[in-house]
mmCIF file of the N, C-alpha and C atoms, coordinates in Angstrom:
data_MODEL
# 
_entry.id   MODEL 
# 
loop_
_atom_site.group_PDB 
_atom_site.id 
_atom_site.type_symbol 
_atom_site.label_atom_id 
_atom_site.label_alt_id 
_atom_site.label_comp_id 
_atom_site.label_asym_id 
_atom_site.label_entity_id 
_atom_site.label_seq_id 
_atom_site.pdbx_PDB_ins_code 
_atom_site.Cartn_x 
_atom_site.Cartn_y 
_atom_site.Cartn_z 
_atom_site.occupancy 
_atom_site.B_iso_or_equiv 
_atom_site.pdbx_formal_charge 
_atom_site.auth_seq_id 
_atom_site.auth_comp_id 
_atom_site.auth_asym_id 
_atom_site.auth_atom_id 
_atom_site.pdbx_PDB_model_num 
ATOM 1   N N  . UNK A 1 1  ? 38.541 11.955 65.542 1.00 0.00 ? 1  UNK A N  1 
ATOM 2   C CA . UNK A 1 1  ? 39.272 13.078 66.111 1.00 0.00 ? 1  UNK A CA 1 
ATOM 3   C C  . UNK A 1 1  ? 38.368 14.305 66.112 1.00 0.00 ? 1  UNK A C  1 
ATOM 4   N N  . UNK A 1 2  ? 38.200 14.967 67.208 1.00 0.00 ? 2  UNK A N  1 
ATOM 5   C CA . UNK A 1 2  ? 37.166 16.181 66.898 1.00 0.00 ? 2  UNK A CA 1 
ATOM 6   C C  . UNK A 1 2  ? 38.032 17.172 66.671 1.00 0.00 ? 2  UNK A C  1 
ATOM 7   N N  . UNK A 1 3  ? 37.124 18.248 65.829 1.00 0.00 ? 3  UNK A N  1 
ATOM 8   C CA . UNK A 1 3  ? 37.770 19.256 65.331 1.00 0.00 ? 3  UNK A CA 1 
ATOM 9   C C  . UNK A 1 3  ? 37.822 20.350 66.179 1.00 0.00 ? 3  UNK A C  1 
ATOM 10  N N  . UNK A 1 4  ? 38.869 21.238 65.694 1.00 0.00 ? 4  UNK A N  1 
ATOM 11  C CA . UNK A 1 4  ? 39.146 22.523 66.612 1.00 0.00 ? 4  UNK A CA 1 
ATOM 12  C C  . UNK A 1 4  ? 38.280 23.449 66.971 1.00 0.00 ? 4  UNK A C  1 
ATOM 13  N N  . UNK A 1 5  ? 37.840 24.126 67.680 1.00 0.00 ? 5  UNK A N  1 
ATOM 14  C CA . UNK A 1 5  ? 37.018 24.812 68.288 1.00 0.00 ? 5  UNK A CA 1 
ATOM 15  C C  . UNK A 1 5  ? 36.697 26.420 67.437 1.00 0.00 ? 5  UNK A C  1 
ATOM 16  N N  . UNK A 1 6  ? 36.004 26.724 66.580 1.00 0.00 ? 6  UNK A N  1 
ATOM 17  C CA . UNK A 1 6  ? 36.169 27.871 66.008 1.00 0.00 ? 6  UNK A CA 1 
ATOM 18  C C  . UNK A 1 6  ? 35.938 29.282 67.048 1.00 0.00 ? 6  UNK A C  1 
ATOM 19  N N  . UNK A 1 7  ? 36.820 30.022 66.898 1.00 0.00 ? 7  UNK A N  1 
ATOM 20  C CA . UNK A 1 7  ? 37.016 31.624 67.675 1.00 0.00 ? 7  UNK A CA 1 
ATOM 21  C C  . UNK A 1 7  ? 35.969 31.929 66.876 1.00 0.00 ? 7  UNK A C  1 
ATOM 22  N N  . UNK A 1 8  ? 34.955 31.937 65.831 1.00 0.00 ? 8  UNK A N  1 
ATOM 23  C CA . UNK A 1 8  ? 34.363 32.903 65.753 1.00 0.00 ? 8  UNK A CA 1 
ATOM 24  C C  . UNK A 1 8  ? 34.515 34.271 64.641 1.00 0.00 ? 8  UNK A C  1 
ATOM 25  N N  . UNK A 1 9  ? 36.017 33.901 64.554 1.00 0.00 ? 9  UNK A N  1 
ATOM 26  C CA . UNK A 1 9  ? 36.606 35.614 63.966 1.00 0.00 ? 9  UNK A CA 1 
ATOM 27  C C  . UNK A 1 9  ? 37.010 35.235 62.400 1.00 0.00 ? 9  UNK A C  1 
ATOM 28  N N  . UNK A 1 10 ? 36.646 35.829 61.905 1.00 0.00 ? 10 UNK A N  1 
ATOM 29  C CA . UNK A 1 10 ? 37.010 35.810 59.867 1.00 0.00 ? 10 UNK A CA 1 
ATOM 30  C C  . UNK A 1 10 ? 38.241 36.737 59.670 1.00 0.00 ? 10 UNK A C  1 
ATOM 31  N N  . UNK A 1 11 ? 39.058 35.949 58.790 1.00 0.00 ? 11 UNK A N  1 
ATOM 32  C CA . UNK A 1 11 ? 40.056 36.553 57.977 1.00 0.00 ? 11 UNK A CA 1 
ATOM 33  C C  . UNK A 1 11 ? 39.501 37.113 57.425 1.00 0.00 ? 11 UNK A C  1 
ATOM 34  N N  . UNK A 1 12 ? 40.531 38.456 56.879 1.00 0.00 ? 12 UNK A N  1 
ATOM 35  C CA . UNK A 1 12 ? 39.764 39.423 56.072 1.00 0.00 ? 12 UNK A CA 1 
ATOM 36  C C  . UNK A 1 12 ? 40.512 38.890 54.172 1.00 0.00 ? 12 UNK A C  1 
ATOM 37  N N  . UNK A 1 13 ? 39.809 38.957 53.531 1.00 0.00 ? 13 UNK A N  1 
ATOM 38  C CA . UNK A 1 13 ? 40.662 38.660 52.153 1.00 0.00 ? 13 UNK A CA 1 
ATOM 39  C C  . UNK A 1 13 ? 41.074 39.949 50.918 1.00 0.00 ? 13 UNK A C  1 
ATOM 40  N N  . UNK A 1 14 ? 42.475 39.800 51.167 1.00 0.00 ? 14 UNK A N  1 
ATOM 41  C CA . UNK A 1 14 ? 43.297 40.918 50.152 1.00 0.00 ? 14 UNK A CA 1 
ATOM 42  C C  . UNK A 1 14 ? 42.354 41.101 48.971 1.00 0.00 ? 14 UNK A C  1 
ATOM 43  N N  . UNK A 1 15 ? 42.140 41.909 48.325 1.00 0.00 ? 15 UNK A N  1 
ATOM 44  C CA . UNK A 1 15 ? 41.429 42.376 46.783 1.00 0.00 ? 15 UNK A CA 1 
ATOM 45  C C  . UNK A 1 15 ? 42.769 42.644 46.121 1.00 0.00 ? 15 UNK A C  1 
ATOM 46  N N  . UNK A 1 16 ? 42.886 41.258 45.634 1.00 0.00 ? 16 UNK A N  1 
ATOM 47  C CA . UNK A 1 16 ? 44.426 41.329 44.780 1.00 0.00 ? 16 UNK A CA 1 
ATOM 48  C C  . UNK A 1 16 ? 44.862 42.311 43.506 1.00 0.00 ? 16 UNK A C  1 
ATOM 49  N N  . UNK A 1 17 ? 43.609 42.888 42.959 1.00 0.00 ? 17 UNK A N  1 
ATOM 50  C CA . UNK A 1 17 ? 43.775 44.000 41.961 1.00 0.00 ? 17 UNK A CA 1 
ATOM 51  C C  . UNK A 1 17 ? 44.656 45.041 42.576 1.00 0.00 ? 17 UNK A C  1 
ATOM 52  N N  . UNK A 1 18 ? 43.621 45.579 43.803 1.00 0.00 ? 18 UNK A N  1 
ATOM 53  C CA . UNK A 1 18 ? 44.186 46.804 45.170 1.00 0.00 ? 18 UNK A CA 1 
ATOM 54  C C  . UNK A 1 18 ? 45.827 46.382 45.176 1.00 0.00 ? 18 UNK A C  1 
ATOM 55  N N  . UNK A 1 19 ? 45.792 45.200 45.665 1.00 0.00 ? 19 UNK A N  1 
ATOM 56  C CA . UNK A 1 19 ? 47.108 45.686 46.565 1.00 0.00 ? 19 UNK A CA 1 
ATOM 57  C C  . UNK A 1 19 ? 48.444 45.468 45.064 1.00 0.00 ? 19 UNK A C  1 
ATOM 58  N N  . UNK A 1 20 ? 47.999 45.308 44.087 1.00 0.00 ? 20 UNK A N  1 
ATOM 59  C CA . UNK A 1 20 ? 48.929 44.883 42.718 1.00 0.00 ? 20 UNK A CA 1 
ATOM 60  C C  . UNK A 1 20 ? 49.023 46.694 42.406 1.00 0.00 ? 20 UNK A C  1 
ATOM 61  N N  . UNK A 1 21 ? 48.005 47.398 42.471 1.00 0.00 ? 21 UNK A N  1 
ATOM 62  C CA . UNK A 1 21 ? 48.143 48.607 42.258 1.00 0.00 ? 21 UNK A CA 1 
ATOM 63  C C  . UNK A 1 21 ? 48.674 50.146 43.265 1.00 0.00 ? 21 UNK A C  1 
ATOM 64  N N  . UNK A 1 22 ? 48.594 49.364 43.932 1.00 0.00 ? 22 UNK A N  1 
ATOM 65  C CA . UNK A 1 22 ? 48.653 50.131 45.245 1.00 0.00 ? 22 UNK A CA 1 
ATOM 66  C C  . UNK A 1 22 ? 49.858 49.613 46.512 1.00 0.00 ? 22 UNK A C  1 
ATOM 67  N N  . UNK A 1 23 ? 51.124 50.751 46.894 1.00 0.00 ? 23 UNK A N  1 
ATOM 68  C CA . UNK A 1 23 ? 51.752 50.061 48.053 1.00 0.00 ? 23 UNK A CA 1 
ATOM 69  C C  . UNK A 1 23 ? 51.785 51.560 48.876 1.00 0.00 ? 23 UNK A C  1 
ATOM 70  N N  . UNK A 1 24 ? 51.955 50.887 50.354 1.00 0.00 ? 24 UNK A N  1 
ATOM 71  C CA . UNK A 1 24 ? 52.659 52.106 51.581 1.00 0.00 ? 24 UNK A CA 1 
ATOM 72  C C  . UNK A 1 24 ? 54.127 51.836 51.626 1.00 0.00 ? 24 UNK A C  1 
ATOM 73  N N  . UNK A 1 25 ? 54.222 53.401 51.462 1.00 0.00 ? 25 UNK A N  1 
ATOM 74  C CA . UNK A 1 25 ? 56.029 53.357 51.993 1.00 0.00 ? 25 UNK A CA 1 
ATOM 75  C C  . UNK A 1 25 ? 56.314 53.417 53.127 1.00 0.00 ? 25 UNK A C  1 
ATOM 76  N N  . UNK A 1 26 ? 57.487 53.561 53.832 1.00 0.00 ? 26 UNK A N  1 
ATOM 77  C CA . UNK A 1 26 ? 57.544 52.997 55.217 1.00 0.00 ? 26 UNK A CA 1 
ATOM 78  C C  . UNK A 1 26 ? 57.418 53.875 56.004 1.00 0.00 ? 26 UNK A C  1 
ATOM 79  N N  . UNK A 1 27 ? 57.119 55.508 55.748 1.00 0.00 ? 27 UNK A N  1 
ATOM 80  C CA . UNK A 1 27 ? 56.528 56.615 56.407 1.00 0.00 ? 27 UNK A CA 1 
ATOM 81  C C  . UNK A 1 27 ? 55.325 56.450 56.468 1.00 0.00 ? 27 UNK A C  1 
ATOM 82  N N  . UNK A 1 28 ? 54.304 55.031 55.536 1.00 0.00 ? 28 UNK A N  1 
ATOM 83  C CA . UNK A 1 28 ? 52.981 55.064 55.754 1.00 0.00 ? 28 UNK A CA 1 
ATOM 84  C C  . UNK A 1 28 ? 52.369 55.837 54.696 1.00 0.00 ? 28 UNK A C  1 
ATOM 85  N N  . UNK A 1 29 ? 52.541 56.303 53.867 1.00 0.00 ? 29 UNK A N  1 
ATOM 86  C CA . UNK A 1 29 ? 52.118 56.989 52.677 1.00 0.00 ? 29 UNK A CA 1 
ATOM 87  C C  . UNK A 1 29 ? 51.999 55.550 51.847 1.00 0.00 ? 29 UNK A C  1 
ATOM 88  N N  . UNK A 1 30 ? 50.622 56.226 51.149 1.00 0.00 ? 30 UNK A N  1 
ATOM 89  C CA . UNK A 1 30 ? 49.618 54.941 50.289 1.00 0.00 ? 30 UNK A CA 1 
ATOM 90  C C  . UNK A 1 30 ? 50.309 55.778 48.833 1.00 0.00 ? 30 UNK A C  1 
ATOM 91  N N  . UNK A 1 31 ? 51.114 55.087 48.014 1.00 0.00 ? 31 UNK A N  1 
ATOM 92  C CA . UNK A 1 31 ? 51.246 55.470 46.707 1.00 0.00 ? 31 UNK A CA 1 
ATOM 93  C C  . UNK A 1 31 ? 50.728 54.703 45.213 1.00 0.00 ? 31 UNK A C  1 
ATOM 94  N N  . UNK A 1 32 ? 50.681 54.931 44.120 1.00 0.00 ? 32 UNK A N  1 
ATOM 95  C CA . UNK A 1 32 ? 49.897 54.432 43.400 1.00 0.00 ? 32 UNK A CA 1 
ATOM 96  C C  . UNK A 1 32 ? 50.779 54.479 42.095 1.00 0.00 ? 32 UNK A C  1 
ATOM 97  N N  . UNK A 1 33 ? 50.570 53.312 41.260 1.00 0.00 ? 33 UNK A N  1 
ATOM 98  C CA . UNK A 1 33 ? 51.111 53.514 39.601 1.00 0.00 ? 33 UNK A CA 1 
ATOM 99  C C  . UNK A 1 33 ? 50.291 54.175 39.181 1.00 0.00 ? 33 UNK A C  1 
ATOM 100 N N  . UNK A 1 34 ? 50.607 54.687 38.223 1.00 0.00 ? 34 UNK A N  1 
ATOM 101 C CA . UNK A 1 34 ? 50.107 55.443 36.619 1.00 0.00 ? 34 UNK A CA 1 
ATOM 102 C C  . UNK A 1 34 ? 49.676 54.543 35.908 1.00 0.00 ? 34 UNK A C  1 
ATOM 103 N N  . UNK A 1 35 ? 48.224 54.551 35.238 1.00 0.00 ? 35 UNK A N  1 
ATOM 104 C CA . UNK A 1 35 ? 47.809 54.025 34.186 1.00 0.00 ? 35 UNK A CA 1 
ATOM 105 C C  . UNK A 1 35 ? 48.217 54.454 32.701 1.00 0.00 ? 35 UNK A C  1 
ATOM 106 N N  . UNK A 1 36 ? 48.034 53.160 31.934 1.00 0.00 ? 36 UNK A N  1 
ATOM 107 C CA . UNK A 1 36 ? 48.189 53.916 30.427 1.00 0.00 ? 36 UNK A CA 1 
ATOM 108 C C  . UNK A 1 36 ? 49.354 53.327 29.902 1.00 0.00 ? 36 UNK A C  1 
ATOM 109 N N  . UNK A 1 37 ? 50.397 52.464 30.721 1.00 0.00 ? 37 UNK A N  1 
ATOM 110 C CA . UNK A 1 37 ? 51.061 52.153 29.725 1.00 0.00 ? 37 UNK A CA 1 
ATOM 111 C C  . UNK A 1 37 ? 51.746 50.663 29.074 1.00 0.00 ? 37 UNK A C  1 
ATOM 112 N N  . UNK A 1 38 ? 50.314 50.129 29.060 1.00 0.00 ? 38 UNK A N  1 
ATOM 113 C CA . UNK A 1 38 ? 50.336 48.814 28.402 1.00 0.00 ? 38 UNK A CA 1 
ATOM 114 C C  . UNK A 1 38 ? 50.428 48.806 27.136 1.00 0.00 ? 38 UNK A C  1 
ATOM 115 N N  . UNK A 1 39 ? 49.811 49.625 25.961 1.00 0.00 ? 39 UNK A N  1 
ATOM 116 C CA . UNK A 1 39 ? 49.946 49.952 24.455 1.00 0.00 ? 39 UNK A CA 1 
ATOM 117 C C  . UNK A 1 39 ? 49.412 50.858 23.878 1.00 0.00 ? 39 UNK A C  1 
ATOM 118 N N  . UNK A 1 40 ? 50.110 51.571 22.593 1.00 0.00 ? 40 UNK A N  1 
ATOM 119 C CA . UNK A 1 40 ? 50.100 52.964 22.069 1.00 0.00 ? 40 UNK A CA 1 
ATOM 120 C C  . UNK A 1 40 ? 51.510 53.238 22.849 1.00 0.00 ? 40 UNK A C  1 
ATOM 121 N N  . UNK A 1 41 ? 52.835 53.052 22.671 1.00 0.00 ? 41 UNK A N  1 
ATOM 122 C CA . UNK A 1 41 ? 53.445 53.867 23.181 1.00 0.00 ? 41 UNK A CA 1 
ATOM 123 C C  . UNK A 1 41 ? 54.045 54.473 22.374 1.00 0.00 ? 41 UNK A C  1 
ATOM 124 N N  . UNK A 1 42 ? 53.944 53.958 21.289 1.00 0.00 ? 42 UNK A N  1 
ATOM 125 C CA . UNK A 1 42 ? 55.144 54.181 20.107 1.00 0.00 ? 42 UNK A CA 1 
ATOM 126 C C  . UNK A 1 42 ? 55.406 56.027 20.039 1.00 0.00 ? 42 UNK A C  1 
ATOM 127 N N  . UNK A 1 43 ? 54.222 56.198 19.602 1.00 0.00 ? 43 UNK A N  1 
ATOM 128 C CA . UNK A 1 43 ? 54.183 57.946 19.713 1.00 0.00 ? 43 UNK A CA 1 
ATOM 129 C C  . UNK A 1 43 ? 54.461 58.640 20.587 1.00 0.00 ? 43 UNK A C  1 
ATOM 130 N N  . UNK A 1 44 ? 54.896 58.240 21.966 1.00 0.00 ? 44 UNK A N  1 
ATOM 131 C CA . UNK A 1 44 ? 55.001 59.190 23.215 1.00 0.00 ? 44 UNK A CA 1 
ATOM 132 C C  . UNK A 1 44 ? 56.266 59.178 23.051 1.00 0.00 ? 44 UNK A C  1 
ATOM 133 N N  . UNK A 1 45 ? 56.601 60.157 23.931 1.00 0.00 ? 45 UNK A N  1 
ATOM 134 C CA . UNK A 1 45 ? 58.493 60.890 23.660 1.00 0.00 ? 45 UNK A CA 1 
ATOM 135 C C  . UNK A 1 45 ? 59.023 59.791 24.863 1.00 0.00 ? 45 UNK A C  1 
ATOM 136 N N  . UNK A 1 46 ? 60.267 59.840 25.304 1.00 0.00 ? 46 UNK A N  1 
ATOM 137 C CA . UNK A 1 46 ? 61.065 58.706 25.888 1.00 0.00 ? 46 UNK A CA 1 
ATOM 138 C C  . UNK A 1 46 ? 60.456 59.636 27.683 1.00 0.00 ? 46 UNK A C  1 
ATOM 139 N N  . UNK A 1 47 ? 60.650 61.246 27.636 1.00 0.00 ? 47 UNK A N  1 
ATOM 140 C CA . UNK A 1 47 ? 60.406 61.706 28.570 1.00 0.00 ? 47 UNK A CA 1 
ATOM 141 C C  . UNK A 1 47 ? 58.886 60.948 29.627 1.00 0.00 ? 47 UNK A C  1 
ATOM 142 N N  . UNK A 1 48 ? 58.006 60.880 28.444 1.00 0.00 ? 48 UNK A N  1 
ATOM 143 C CA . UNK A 1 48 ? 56.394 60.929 28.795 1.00 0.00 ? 48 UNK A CA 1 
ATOM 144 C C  . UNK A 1 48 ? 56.936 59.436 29.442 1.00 0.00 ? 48 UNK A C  1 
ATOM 145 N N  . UNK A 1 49 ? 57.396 58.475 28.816 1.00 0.00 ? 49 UNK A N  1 
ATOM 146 C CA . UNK A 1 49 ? 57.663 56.728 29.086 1.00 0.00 ? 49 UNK A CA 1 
ATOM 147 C C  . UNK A 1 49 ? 58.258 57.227 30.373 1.00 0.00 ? 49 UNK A C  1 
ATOM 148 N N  . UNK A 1 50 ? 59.602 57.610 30.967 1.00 0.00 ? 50 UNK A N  1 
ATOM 149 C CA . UNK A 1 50 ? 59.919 57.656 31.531 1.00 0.00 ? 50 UNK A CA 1 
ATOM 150 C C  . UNK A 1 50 ? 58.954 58.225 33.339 1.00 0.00 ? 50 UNK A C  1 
ATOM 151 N N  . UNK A 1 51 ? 57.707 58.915 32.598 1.00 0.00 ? 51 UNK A N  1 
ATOM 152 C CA . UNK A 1 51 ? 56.988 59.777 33.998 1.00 0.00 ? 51 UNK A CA 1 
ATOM 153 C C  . UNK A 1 51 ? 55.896 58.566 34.216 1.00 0.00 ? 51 UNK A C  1 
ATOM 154 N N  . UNK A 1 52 ? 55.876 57.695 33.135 1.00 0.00 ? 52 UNK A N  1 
ATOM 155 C CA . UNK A 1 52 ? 54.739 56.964 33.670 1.00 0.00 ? 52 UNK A CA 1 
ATOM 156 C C  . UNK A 1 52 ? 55.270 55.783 34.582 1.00 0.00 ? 52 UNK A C  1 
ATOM 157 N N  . UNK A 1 53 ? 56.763 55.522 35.035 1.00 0.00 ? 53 UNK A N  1 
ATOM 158 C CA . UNK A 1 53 ? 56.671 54.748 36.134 1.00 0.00 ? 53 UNK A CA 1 
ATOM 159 C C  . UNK A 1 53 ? 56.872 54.983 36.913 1.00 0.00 ? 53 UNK A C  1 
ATOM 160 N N  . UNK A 1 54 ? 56.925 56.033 37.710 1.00 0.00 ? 54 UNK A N  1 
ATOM 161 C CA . UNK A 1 54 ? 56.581 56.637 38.547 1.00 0.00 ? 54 UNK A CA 1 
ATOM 162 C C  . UNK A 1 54 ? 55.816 56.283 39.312 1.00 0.00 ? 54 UNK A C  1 
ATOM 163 N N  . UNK A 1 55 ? 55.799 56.601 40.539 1.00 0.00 ? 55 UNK A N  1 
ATOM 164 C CA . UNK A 1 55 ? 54.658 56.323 41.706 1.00 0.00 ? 55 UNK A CA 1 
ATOM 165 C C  . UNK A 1 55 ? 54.065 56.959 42.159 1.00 0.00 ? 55 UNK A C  1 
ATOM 166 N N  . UNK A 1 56 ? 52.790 57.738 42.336 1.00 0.00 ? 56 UNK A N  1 
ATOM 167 C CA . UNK A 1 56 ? 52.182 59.096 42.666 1.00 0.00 ? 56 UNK A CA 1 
ATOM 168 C C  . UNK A 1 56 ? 52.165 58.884 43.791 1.00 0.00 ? 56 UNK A C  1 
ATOM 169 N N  . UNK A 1 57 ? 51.742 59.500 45.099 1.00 0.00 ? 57 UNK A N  1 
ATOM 170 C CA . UNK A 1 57 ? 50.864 59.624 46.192 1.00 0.00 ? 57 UNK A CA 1 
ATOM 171 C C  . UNK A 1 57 ? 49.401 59.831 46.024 1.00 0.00 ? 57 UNK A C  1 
ATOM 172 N N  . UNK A 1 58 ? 48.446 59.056 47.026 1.00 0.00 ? 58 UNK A N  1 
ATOM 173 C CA . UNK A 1 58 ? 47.276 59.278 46.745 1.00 0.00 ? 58 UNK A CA 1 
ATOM 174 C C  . UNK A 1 58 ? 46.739 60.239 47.813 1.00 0.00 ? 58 UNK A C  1 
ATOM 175 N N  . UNK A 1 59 ? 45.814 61.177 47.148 1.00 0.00 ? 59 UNK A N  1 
ATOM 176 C CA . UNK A 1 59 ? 45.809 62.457 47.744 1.00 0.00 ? 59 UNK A CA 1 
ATOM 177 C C  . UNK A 1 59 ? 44.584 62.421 47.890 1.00 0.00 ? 59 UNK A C  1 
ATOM 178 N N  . UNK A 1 60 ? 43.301 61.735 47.673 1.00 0.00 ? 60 UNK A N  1 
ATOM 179 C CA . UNK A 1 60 ? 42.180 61.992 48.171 1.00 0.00 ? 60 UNK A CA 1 
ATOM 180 C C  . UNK A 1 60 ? 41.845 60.771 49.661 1.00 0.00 ? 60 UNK A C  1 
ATOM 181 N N  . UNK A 1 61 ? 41.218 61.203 50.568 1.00 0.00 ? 61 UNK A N  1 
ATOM 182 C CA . UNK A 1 61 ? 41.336 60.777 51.902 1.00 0.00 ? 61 UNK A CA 1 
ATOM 183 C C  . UNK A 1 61 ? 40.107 59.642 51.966 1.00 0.00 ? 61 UNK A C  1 
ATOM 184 N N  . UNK A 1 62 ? 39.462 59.801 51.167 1.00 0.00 ? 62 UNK A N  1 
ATOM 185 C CA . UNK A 1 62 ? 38.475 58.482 51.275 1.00 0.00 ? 62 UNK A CA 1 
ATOM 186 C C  . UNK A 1 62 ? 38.675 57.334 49.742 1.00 0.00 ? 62 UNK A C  1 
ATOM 187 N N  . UNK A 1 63 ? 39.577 57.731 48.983 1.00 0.00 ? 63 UNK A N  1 
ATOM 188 C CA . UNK A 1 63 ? 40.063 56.728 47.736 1.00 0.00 ? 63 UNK A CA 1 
ATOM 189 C C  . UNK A 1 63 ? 40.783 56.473 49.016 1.00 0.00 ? 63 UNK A C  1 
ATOM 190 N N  . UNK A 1 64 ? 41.692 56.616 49.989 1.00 0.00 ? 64 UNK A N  1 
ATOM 191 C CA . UNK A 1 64 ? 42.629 56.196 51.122 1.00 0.00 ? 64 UNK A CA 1 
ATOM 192 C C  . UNK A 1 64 ? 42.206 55.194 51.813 1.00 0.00 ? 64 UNK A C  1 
ATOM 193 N N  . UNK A 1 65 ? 41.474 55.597 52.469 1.00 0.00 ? 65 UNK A N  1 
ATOM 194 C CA . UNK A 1 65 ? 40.428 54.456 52.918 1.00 0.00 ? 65 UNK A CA 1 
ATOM 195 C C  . UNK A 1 65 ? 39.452 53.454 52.245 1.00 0.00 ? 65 UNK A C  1 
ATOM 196 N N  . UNK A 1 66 ? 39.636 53.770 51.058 1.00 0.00 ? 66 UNK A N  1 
ATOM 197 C CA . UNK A 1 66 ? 38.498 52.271 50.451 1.00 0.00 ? 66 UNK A CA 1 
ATOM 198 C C  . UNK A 1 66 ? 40.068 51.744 50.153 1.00 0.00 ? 66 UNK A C  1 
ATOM 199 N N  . UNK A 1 67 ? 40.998 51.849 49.794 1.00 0.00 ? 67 UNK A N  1 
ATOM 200 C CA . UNK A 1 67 ? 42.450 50.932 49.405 1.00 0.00 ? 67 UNK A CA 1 
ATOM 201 C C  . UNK A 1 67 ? 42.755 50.147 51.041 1.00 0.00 ? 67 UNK A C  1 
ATOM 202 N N  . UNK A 1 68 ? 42.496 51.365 51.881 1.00 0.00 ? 68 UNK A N  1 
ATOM 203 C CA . UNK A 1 68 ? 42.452 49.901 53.079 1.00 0.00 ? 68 UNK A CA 1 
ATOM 204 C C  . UNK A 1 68 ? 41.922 49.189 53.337 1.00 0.00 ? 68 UNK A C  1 
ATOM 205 N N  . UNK A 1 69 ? 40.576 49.256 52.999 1.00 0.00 ? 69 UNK A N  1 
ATOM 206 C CA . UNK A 1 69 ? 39.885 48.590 53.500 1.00 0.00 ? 69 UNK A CA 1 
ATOM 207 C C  . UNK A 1 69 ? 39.486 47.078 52.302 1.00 0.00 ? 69 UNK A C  1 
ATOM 208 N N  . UNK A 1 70 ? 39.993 47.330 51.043 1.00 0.00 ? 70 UNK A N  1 
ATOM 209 C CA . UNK A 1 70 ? 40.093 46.317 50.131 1.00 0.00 ? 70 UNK A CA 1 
ATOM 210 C C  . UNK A 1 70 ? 41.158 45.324 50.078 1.00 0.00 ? 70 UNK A C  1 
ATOM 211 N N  . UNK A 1 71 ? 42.441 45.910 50.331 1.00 0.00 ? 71 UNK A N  1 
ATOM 212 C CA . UNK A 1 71 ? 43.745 45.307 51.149 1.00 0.00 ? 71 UNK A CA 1 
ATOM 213 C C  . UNK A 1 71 ? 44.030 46.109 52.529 1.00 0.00 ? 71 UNK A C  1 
ATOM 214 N N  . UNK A 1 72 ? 43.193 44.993 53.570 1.00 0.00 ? 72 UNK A N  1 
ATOM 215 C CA . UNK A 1 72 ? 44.402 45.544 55.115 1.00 0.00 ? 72 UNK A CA 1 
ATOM 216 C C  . UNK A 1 72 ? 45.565 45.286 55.360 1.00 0.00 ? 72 UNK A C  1 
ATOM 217 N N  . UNK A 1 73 ? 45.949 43.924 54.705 1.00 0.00 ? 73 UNK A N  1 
ATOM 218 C CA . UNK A 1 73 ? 47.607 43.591 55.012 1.00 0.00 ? 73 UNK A CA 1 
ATOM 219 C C  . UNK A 1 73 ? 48.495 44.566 53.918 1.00 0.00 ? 73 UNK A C  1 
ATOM 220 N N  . UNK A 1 74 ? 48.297 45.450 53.323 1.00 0.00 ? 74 UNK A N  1 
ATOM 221 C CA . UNK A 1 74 ? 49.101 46.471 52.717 1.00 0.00 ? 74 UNK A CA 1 
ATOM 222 C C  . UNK A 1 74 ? 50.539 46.829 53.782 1.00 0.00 ? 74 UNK A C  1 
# 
């Protein structure tokens, strides 16, 4: 049986760290978790626990573009 004819064209492959850390909301804004809160929490107030899950926006324009370009299917 011969095989299929290759187009030529490469999938691009997700950088699964990127896109685990990183999502767009549906206005298209790239937002980001907070680091820091895997251990040591004991000492932080319930407030501080509470700000770290949170989702920031990412505000510098070329950290913007290397997150796309590490995950495009974002």
């Amino acid at each position: 049986m011969p095989r299929k004819a290759s187009t030529g064209k490469f999938k691009m492959k997700t950088h699964k760290a990127t896109s685990k850390r990183f999502r767009l909301t549906g206005s298209g804004m790239l937002v980001r978790t907070k680091g820091g809160k895997s251990h040591f929490r004991r000492r932080t107030s319930k407030r501080t626990k509470r700000l770290l899950s949170e989702m920031i926006e990412v505000k510098g324009n070329k950290i913007a573009q290397r997150v796309r370009r590490l995950a495009p299917y974002l």
